[in-house]
C-alpha positions in Angstrom: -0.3 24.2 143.7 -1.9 25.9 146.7 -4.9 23.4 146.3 -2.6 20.4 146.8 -0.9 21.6 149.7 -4.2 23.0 151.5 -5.8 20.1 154.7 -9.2 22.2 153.6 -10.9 24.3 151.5 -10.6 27.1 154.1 -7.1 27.1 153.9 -7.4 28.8 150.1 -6.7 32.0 149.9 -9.7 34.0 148.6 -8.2 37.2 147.2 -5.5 37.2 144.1 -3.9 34.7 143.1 -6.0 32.1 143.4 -9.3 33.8 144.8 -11.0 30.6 145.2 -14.7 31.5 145.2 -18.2 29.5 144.8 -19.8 30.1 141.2 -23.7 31.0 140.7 -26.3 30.8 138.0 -25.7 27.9 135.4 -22.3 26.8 137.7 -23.9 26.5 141.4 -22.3 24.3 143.1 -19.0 24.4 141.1 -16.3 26.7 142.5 -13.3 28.3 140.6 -9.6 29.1 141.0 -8.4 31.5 138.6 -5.9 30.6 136.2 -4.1 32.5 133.8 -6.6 35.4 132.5 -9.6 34.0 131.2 -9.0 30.9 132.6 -10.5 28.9 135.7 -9.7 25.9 137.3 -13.6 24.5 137.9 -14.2 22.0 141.0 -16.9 20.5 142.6 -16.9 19.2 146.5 -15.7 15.7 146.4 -16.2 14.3 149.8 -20.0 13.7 150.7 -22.4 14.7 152.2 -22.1 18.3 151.2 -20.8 20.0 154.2 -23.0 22.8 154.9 -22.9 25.7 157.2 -25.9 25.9 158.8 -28.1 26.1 155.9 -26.2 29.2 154.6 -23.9 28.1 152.4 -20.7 25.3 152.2 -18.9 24.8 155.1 -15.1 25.0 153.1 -13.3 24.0 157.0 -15.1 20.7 155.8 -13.8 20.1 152.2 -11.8 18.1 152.4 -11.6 16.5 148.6 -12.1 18.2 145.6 -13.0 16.8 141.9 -11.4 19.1 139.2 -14.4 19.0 136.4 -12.6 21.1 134.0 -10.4 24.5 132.6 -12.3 26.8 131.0 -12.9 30.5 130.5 -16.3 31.1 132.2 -16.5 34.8 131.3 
């Protein structure tokens, strides 16, 4: 899988397939691969402290570790 394979979090393609994008609402600070319609593969950053980008949001040229937290269909 792409996520294996990738040094960082930057390295994930963002558009279809995988679009690898950070969750909101109830999910903040999770993130999401999608899977095969209506699933997602749900992650959190692994490798502390959070790397931030300047206040703005996380810094994925810094994620370096993931933690897989689950497969579910968030919709």
């Amino acid at each position: 899988m792409e996520l294996n394979a990738a040094p960082t979090l930057a390295d994930i393609s963002h558009l279809p397939p995988p679009r690898c994008h950070e969750l909101t609402g109830n999910r903040a600070g999770q993130l999401s691969v999608d899977l095969e319609h209506p699933y997602r593969l749900l992650f959190i950053v692994a490798n502390g402290p959070l790397p931030e980008r300047g206040g703005v949001g996380l810094d994925w040229e810094d994620v370096t570790e993931i933690e897989i937290i689950a497969i579910a269909d968030t919709h």
